[in-house]
TIDRENVEX-66896 format. One record per residue: residue in one letter; residue number from 1; x, y, z of N, C-alpha, C in turn. Coordinates in steps of 0.1 Angstrom, whole numbers. Layout:
% TIDRENVEX-66896
 residuo num  n_c1  n_c2  n_c3 ca_c1 ca_c2 ca_c3  c_c1  c_c2  c_c3
       A NUM     X     Y     Z     X     Y     Z     X     Y     Z
...
END
This chain:
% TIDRENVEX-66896
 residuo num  n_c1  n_c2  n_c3 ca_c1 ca_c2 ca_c3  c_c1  c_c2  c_c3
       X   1   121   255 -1399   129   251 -1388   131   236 -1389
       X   2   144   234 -1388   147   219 -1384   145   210 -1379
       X   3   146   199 -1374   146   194 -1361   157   177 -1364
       X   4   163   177 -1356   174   170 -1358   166   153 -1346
       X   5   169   143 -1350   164   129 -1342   176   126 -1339
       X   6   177   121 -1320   190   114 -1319   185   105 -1310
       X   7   196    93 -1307   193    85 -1298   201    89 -1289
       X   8   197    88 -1273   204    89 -1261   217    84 -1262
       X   9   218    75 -1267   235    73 -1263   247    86 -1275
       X  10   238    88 -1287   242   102 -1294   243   110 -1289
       X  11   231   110 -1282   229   122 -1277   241   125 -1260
       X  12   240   119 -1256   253   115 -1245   267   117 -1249
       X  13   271   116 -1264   282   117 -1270   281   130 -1276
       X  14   275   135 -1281   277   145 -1289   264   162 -1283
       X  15   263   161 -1270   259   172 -1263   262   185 -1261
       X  16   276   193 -1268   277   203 -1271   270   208 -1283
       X  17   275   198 -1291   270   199 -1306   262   202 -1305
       X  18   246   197 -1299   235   197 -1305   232   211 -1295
       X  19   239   214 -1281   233   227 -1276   239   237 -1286
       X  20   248   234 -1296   252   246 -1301   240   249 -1316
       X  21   233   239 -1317   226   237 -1330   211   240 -1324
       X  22   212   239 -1314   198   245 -1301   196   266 -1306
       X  23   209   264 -1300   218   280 -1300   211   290 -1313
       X  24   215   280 -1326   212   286 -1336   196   283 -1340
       X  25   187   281 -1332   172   279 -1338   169   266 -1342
       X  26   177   255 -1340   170   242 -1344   164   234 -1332
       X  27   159   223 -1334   156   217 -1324   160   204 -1325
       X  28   158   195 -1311   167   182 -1312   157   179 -1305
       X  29   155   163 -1311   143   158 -1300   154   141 -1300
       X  30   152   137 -1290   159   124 -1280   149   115 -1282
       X  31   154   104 -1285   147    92 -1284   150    81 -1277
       X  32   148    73 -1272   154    58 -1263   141    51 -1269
       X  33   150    43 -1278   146    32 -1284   138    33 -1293
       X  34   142    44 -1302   131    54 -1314   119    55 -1309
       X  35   120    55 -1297   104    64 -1294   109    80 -1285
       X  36   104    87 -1290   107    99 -1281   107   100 -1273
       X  37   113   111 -1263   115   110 -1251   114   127 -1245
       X  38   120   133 -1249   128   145 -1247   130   157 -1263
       X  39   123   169 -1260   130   175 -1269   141   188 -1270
       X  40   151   191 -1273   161   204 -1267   152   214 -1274
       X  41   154   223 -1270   150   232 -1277   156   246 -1271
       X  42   156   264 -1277   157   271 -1269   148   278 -1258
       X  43   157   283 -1246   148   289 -1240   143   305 -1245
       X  44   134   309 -1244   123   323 -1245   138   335 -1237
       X  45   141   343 -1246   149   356 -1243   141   360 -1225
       X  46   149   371 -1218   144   369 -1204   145   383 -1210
       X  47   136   390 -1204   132   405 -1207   144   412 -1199
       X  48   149   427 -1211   160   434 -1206   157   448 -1201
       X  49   143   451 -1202   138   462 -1198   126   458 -1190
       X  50   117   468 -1180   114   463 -1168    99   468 -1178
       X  51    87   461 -1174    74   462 -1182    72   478 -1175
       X  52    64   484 -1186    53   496 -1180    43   492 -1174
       X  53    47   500 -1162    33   505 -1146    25   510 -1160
       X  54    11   502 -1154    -4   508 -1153    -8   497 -1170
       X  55     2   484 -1176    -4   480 -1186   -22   476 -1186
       X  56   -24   477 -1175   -39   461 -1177   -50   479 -1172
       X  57   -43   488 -1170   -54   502 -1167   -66   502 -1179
       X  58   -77   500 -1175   -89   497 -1181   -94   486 -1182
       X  59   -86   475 -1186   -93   461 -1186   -96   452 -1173
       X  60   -96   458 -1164   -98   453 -1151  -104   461 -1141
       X  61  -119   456 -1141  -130   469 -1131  -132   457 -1119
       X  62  -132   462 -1109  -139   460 -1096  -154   463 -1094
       X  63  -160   454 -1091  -174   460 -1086  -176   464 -1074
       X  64  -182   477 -1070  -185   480 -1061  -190   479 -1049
       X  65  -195   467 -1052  -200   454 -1039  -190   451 -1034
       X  66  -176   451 -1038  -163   444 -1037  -163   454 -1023
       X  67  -162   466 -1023  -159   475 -1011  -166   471 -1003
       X  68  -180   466 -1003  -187   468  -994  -186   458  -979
       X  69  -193   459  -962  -186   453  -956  -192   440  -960
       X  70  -193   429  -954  -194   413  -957  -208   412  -947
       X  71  -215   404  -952  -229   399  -940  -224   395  -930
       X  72  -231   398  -915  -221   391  -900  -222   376  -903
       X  73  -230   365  -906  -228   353  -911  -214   348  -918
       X  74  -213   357  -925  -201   356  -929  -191   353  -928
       X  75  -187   371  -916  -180   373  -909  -176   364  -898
       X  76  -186   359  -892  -189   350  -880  -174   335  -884
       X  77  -176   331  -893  -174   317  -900  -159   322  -898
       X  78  -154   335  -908  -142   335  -905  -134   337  -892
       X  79  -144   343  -883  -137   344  -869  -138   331  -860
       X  80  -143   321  -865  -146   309  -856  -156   310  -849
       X  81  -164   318  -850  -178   317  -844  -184   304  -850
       X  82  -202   302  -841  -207   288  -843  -205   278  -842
       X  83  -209   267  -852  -209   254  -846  -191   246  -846
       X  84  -180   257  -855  -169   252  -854  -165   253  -840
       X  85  -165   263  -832  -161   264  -820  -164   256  -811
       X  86  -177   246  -816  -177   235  -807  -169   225  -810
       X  87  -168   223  -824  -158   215  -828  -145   217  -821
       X  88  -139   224  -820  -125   230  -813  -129   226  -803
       X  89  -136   229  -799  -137   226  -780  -136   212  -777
       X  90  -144   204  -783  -147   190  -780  -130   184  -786
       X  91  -126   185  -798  -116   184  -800  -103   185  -789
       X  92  -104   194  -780   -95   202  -771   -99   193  -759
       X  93  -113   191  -757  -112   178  -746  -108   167  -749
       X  94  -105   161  -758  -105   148  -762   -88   146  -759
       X  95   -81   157  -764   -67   156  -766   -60   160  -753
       X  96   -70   163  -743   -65   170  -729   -70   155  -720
       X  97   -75   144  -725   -79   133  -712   -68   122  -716
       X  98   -59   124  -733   -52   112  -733   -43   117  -721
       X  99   -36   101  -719   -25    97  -711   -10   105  -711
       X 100    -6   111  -701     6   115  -707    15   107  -699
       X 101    30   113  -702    42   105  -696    50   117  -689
       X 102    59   113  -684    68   127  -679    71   135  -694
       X 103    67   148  -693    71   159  -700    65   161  -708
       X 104    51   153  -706    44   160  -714    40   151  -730
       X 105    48   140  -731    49   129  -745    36   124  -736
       X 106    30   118  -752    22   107  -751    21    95  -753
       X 107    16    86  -742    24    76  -742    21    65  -753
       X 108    28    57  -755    29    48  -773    19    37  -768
       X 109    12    34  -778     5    20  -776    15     5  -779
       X 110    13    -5  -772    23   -14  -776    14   -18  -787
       X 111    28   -28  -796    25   -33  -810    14   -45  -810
       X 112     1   -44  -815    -3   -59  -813     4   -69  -821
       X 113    -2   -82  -810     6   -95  -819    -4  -101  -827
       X 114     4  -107  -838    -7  -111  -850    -6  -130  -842
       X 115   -16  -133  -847   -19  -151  -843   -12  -158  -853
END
């Protein structure tokens, strides 16, 4: 396989070209200021037929703990039980004593001044 060197401003000038040289299996790598930058290359064919149901059937087991239900500890955590719920709560008072304005906005702190 080939690979063709160009500099960006070539490469700027002559951009069919090299997608057509892409087209046929080579590659183009871009440089700015002979250091590389970029390489063209083609893209991977996009599949024309749909894969076969059931490929990964056998390489992929589940363990049977997986069914099983979850410890209430667990469980608890994801429902918001415990010590998060206090968190929320305290949370929920905190944001229920600021200041409000008509409709409900909160009112802005003025800007301090610097000395």
């Amino acid at each position: 396989m080939t690979m063709i060197v160009v500099n960006v401003h070539e490469a700027k000038a002559k951009l069919s070209e090299y997608l057509e040289a892409v087209a046929a299996g080579q590659r183009v790598l871009i440089c700015k200021r002979n250091q590389p930058v970029a390489e063209l290359r083609a893209v991977a064919a996009a599949r024309t037929e749909p894969r076969p149901i059931g490929g990964a059937k056998g390489r992929l087991s589940v363990p049977e703990a997986f069914f099983e239900p979850l410890p209430d500890d667990i469980l608890a955590g994801f429902e918001g039980g415990g010590a998060r719920r206090e968190v929320v709560a305290r949370t929920a008072a905190k944001a229920a004593d600021r200041p409000r304005t008509e409709y409900g906005a909160v009112r802005q702190r003025a800007p301090r001044r610097r000395p």
